[in-house]
PDB file of N, CA, C and O in Angstrom:
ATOM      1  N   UNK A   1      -0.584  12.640   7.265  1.00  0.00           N
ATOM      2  CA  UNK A   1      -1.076  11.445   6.604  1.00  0.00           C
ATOM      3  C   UNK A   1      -2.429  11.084   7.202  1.00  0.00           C
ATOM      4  O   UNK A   1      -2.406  10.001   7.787  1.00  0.00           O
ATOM      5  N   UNK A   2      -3.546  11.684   7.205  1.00  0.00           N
ATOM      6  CA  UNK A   2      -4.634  11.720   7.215  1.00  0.00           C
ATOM      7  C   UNK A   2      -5.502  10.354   7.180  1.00  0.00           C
ATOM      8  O   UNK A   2      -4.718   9.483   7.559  1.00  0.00           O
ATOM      9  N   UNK A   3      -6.617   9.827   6.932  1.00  0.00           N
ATOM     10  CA  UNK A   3      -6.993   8.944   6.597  1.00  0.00           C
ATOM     11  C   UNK A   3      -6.678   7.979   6.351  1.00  0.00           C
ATOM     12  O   UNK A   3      -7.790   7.464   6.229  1.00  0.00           O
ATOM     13  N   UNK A   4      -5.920   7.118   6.129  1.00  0.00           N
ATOM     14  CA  UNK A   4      -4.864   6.082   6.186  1.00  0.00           C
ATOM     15  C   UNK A   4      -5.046   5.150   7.113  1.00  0.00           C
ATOM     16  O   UNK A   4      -4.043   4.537   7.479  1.00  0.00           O
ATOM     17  N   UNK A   5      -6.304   4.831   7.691  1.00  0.00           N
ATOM     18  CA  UNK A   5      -6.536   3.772   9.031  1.00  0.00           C
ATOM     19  C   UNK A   5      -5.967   2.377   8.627  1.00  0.00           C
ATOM     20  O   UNK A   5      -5.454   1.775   9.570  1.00  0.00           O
ATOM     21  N   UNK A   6      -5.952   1.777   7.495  1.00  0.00           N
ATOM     22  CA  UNK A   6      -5.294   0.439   7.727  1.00  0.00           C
ATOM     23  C   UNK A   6      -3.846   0.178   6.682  1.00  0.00           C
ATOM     24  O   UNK A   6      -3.496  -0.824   6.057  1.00  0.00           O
ATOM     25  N   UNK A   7      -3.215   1.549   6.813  1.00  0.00           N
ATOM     26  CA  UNK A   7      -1.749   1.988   6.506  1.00  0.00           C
ATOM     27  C   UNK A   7      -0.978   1.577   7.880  1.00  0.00           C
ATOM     28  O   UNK A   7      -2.042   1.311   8.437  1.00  0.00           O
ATOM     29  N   UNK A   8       0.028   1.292   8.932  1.00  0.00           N
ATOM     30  CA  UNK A   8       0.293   1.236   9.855  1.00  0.00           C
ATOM     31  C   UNK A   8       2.337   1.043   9.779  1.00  0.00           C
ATOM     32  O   UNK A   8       2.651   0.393   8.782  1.00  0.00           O
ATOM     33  N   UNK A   9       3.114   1.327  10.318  1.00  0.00           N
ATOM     34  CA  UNK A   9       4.415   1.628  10.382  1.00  0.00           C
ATOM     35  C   UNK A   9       4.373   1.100  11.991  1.00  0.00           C
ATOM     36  O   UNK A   9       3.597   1.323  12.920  1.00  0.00           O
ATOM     37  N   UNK A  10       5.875   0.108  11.817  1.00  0.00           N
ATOM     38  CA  UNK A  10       6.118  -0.716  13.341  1.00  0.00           C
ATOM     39  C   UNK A  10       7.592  -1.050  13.121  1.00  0.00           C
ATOM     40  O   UNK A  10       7.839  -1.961  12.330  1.00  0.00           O
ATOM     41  N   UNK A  11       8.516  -0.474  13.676  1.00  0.00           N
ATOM     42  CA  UNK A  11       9.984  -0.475  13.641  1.00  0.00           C
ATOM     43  C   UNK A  11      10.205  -2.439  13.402  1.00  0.00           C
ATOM     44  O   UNK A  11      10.750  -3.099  12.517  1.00  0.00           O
ATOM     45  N   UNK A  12       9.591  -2.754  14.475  1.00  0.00           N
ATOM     46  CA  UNK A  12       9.081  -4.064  14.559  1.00  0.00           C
ATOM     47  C   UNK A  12       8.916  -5.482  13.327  1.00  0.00           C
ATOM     48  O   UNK A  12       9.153  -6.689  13.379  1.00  0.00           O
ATOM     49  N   UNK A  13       8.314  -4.413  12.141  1.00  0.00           N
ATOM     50  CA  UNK A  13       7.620  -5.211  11.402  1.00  0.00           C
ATOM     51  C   UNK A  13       8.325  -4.785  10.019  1.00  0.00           C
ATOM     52  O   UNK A  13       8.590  -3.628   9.692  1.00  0.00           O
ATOM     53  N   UNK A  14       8.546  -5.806   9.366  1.00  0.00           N
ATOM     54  CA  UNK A  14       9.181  -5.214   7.747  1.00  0.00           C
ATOM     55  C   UNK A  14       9.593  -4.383   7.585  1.00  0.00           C
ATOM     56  O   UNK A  14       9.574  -3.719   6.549  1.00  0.00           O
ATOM     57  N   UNK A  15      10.588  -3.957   9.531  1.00  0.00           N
ATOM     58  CA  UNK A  15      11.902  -3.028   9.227  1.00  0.00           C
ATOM     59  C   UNK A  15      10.994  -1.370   9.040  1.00  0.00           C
ATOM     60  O   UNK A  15      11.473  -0.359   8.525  1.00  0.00           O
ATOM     61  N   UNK A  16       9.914  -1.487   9.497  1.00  0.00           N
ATOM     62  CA  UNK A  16       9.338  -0.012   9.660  1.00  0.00           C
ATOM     63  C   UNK A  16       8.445   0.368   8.480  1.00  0.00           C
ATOM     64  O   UNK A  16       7.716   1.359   8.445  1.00  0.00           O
ATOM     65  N   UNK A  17       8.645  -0.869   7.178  1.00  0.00           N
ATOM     66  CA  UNK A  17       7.732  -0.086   5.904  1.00  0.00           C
ATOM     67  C   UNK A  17       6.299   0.307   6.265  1.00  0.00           C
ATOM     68  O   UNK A  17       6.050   0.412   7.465  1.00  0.00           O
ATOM     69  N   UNK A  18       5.702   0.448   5.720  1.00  0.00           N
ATOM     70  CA  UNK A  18       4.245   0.826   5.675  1.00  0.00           C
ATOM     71  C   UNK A  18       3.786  -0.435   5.307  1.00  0.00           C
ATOM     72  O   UNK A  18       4.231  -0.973   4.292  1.00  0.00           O
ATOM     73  N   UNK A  19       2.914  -0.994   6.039  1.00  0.00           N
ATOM     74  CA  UNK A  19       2.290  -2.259   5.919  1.00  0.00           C
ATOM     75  C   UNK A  19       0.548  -2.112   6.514  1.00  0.00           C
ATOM     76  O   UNK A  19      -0.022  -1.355   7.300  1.00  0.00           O
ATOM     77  N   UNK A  20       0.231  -2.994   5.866  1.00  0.00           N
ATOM     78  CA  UNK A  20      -1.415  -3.226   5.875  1.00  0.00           C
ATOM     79  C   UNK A  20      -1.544  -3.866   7.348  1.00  0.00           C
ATOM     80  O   UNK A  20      -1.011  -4.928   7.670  1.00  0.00           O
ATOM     81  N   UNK A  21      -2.263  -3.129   8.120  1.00  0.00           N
ATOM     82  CA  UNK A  21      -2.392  -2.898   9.263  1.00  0.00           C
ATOM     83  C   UNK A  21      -2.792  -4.620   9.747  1.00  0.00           C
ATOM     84  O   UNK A  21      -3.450  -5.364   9.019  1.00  0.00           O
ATOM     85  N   UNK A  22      -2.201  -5.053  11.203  1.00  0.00           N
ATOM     86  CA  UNK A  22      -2.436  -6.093  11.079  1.00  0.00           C
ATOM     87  C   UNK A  22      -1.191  -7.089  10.612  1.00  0.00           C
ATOM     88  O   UNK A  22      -0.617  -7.817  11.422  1.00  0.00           O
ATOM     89  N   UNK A  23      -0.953  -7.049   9.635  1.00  0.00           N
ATOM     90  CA  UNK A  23      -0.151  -7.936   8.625  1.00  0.00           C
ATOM     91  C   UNK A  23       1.105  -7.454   8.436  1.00  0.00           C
ATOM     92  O   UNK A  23       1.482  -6.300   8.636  1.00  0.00           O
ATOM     93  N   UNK A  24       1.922  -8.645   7.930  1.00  0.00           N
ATOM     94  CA  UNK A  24       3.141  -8.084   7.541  1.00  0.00           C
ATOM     95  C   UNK A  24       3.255  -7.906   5.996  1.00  0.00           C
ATOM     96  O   UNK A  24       4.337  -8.177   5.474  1.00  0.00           O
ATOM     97  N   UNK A  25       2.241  -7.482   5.243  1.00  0.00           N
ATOM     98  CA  UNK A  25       2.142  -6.751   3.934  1.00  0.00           C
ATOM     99  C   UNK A  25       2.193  -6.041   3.447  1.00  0.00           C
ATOM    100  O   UNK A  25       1.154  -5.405   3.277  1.00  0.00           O
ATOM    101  N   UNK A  26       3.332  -5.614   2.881  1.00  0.00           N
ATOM    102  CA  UNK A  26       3.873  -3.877   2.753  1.00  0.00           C
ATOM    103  C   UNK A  26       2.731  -3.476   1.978  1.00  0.00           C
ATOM    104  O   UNK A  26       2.028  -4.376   1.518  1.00  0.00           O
ATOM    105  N   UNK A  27       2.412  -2.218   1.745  1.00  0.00           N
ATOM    106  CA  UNK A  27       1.915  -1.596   0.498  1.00  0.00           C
ATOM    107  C   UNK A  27       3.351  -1.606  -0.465  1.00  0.00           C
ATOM    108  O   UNK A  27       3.054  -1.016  -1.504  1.00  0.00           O
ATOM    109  N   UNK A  28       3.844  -1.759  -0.483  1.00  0.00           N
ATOM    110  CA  UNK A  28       4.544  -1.658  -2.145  1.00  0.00           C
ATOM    111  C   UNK A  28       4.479  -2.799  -2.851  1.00  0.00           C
ATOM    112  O   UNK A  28       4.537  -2.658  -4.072  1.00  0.00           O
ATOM    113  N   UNK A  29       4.351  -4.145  -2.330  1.00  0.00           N
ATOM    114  CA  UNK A  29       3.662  -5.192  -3.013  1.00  0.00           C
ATOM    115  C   UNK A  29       2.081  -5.263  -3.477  1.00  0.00           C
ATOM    116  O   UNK A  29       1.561  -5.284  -4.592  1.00  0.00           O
ATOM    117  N   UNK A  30       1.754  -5.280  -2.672  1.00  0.00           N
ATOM    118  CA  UNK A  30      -0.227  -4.506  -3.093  1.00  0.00           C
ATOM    119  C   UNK A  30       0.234  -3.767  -4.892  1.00  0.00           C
ATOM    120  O   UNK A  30       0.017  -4.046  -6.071  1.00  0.00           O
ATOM    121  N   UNK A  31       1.047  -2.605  -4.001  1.00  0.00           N
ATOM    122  CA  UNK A  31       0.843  -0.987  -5.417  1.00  0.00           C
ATOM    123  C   UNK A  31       2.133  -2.311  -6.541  1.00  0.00           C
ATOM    124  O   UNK A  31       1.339  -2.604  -7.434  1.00  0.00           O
ATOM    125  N   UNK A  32       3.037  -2.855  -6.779  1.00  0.00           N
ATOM    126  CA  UNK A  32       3.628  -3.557  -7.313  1.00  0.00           C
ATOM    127  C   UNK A  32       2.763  -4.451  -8.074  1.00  0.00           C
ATOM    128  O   UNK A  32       2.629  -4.277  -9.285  1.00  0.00           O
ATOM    129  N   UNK A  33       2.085  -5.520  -7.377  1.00  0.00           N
ATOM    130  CA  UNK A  33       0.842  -6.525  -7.834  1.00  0.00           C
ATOM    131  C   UNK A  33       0.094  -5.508  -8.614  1.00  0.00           C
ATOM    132  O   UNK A  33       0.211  -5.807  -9.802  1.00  0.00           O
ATOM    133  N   UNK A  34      -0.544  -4.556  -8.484  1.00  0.00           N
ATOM    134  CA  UNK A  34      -1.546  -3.962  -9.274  1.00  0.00           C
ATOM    135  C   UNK A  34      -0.915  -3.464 -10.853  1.00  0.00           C
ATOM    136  O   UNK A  34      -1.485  -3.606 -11.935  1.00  0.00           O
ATOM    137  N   UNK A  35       0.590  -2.772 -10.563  1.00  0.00           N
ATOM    138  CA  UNK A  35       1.017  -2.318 -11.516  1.00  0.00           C
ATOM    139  C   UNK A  35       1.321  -3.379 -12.807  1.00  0.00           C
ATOM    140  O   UNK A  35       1.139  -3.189 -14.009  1.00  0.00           O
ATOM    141  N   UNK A  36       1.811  -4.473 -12.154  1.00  0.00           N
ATOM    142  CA  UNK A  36       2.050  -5.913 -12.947  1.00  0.00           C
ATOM    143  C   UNK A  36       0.919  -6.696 -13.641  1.00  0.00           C
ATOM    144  O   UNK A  36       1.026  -7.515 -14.553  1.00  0.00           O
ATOM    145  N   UNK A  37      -0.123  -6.288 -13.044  1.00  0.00           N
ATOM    146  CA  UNK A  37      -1.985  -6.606 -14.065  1.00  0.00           C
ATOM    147  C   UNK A  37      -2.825  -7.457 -13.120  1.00  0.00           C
ATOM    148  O   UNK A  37      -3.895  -7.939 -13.491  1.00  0.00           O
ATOM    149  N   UNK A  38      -2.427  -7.602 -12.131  1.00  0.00           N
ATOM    150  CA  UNK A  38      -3.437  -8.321 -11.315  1.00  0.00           C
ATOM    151  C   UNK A  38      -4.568  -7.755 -10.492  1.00  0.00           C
ATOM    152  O   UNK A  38      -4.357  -6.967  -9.570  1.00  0.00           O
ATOM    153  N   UNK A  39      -5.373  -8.029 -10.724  1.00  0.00           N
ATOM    154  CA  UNK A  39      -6.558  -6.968 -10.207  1.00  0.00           C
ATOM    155  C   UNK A  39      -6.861  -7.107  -8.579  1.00  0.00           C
ATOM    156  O   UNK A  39      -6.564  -8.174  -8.041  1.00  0.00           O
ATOM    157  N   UNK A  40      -7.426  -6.083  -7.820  1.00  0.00           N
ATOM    158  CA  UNK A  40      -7.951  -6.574  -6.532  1.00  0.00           C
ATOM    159  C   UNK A  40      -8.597  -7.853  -6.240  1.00  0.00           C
ATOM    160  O   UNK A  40      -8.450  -8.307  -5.105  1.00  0.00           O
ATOM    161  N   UNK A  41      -9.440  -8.640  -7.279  1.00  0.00           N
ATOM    162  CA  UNK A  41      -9.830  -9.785  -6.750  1.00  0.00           C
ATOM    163  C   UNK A  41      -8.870 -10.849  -7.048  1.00  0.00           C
ATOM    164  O   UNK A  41      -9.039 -11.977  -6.586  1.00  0.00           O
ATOM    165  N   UNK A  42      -7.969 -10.583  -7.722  1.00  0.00           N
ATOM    166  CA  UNK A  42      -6.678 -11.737  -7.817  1.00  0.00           C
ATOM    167  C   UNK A  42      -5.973 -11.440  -6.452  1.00  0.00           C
ATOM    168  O   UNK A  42      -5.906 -12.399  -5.683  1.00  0.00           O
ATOM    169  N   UNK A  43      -5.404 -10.176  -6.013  1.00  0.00           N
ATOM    170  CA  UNK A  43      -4.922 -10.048  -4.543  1.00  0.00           C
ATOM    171  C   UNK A  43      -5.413 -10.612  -3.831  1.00  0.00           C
ATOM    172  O   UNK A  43      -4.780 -11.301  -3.030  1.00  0.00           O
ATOM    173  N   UNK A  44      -6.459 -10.559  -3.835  1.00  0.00           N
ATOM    174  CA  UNK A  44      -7.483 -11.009  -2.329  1.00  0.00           C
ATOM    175  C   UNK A  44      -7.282 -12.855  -1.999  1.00  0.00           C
ATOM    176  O   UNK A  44      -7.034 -13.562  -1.022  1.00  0.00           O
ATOM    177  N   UNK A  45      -7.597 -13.067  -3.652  1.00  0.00           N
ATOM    178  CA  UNK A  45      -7.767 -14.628  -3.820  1.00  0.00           C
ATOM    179  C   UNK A  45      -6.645 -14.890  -3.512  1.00  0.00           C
ATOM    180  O   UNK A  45      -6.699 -16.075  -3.181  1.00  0.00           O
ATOM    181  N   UNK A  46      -5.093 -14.361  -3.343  1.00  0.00           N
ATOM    182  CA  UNK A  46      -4.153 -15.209  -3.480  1.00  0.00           C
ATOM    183  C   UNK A  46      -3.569 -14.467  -1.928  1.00  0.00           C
ATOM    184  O   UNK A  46      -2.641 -15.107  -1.433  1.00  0.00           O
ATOM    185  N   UNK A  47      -3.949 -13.375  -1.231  1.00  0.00           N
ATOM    186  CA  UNK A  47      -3.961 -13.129   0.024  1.00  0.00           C
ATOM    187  C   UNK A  47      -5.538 -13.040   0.784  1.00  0.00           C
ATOM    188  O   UNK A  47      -6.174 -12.067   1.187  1.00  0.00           O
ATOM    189  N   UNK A  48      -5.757 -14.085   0.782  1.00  0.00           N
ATOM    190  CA  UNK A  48      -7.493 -14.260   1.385  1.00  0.00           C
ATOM    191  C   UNK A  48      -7.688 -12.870   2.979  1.00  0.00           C
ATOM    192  O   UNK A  48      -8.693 -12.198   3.211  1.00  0.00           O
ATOM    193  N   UNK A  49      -6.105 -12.864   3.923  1.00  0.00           N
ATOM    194  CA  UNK A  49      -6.650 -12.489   4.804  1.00  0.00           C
ATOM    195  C   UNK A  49      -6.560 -10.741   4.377  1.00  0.00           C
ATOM    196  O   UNK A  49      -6.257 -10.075   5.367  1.00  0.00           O
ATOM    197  N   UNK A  50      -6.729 -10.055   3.331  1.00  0.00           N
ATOM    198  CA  UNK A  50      -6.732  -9.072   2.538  1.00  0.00           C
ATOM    199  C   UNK A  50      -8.516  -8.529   2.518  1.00  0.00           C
ATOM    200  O   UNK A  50      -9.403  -9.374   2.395  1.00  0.00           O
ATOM    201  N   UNK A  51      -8.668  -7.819   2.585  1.00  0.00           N
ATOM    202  CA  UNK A  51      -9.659  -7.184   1.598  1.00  0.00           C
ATOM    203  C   UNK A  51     -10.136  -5.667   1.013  1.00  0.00           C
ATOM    204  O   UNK A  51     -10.173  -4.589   1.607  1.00  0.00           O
ATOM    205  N   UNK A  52     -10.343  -5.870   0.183  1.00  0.00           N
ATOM    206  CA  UNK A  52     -10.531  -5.136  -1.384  1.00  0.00           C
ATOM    207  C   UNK A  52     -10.349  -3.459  -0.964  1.00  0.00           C
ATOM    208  O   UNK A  52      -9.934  -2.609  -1.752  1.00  0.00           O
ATOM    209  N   UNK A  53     -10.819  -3.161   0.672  1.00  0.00           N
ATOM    210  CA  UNK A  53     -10.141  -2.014   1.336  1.00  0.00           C
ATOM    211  C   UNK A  53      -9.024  -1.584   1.553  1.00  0.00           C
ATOM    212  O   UNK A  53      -8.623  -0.420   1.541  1.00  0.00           O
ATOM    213  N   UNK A  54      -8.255  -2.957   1.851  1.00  0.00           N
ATOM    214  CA  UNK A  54      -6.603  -2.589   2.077  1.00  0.00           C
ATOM    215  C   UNK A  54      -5.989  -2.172   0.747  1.00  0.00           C
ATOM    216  O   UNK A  54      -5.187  -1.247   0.617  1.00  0.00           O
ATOM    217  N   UNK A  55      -6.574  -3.160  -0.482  1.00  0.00           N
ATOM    218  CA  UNK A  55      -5.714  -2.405  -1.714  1.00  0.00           C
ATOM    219  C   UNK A  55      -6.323  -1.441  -1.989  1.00  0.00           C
ATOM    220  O   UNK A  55      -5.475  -0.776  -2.584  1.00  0.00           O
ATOM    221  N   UNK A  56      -7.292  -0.826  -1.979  1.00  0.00           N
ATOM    222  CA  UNK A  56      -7.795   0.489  -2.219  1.00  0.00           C
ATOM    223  C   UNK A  56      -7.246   1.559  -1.703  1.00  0.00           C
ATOM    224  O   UNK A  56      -7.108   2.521  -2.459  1.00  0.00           O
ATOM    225  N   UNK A  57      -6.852   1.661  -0.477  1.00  0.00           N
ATOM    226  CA  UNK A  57      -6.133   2.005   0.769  1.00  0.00           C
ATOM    227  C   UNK A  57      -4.500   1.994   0.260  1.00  0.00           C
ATOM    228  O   UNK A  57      -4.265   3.120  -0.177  1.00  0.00           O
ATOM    229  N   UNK A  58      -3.765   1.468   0.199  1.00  0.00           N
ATOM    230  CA  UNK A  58      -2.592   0.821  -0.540  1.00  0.00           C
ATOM    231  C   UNK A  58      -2.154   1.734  -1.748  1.00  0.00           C
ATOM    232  O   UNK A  58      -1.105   2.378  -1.767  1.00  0.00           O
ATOM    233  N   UNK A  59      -3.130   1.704  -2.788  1.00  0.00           N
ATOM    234  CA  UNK A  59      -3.285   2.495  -3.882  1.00  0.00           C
ATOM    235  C   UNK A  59      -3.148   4.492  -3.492  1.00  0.00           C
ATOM    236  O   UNK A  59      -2.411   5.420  -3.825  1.00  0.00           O
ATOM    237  N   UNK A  60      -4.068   4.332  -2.829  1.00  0.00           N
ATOM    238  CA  UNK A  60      -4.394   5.825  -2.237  1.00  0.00           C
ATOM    239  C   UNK A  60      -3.304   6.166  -1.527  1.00  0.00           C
ATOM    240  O   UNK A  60      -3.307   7.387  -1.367  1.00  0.00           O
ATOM    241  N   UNK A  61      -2.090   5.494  -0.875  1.00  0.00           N
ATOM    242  CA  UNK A  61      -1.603   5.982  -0.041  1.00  0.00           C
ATOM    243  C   UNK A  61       0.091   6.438  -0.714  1.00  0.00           C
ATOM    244  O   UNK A  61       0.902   7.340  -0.501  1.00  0.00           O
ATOM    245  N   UNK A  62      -0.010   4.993  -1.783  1.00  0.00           N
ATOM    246  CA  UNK A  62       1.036   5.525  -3.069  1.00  0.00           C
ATOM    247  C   UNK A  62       0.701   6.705  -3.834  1.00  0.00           C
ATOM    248  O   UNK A  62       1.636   7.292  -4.378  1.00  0.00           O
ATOM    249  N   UNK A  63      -0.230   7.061  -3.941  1.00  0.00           N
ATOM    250  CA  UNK A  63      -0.916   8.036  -4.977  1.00  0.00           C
ATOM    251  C   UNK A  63      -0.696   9.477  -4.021  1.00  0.00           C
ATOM    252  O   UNK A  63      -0.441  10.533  -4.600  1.00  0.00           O
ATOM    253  N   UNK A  64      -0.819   9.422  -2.482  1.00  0.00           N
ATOM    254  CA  UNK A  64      -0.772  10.530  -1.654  1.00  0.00           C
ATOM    255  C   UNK A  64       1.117  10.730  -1.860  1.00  0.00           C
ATOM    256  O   UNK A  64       1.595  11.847  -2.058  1.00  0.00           O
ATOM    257  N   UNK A  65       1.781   9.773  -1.791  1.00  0.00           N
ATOM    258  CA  UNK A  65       3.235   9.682  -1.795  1.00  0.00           C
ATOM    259  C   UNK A  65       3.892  10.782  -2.896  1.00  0.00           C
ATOM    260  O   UNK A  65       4.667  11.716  -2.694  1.00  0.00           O
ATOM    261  N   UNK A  66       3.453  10.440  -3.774  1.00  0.00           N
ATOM    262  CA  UNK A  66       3.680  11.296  -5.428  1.00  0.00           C
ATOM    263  C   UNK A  66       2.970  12.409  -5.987  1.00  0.00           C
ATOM    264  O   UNK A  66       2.675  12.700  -7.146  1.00  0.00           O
ATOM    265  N   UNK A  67       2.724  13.081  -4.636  1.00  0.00           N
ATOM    266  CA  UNK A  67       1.892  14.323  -4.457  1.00  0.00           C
ATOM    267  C   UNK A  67       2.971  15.378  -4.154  1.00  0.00           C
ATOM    268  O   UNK A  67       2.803  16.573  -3.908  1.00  0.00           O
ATOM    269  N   UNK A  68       4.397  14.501  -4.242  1.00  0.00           N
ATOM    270  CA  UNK A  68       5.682  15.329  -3.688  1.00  0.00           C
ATOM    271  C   UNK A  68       5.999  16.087  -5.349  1.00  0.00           C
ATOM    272  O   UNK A  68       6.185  15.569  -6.450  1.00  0.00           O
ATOM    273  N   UNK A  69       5.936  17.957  -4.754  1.00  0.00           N
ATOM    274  CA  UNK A  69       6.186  18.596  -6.010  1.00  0.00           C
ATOM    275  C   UNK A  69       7.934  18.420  -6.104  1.00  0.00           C
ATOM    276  O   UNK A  69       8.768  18.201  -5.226  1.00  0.00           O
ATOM    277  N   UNK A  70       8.062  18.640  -7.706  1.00  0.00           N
ATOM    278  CA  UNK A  70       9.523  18.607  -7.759  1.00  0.00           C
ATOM    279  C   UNK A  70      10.099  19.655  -8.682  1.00  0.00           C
ATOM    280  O   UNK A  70       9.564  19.959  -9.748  1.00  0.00           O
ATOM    281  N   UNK A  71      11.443  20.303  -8.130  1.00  0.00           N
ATOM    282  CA  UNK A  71      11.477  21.699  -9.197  1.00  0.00           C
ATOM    283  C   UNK A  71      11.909  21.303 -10.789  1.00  0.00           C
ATOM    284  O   UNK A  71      13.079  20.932 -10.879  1.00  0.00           O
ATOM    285  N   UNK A  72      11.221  21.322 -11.929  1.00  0.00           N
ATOM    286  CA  UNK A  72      11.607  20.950 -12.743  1.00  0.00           C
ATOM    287  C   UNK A  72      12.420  21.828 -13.140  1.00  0.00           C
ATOM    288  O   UNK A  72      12.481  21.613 -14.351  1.00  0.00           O
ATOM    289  N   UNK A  73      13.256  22.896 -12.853  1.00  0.00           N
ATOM    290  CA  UNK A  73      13.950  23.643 -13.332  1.00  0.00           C
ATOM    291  C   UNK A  73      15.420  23.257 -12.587  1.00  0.00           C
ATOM    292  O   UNK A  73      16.395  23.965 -12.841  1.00  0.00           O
ATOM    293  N   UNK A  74      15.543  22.171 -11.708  1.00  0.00           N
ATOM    294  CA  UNK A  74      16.924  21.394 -11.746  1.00  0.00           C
ATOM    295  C   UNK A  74      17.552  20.570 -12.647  1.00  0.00           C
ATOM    296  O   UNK A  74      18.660  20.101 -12.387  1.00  0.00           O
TER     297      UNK A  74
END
């Protein structure tokens, strides 16, 4: 998992999810919020201590997730 600097995992914190470094903000709310129509500057505005990197980041890291091949011949 390469590049991913403000991706961060803490047994500690929201039970180990992947959260926006810093914060207790999973990425699956970020990638959730986006899918539901709210754009990065609605995130930001309604999580100020956010910015427009973490959901970019967030996005990219769901998008690296579903890079998992699957045999379609099951």
């Amino acid at each position: 998992m390469l590049g991913f600097d403000r991706i961060t995992f803490d047994a500690e914190v929201m039970a180990g999810r992947a959260c926006i470094r810093d914060t207790r903000v999973p990425v699956s709310l970020l990638v959730n919020l986006v899918a539901n129509g709210m754009t990065p500057a609605e995130i930001i505005e309604a999580y100020p201590y956010l910015e427009r990197e973490d959901v970019q980041q967030a996005l990219q890291y769901a998008a690296w997730l579903t890079e998992e091949k699957v045999d379609a011949g099951a």
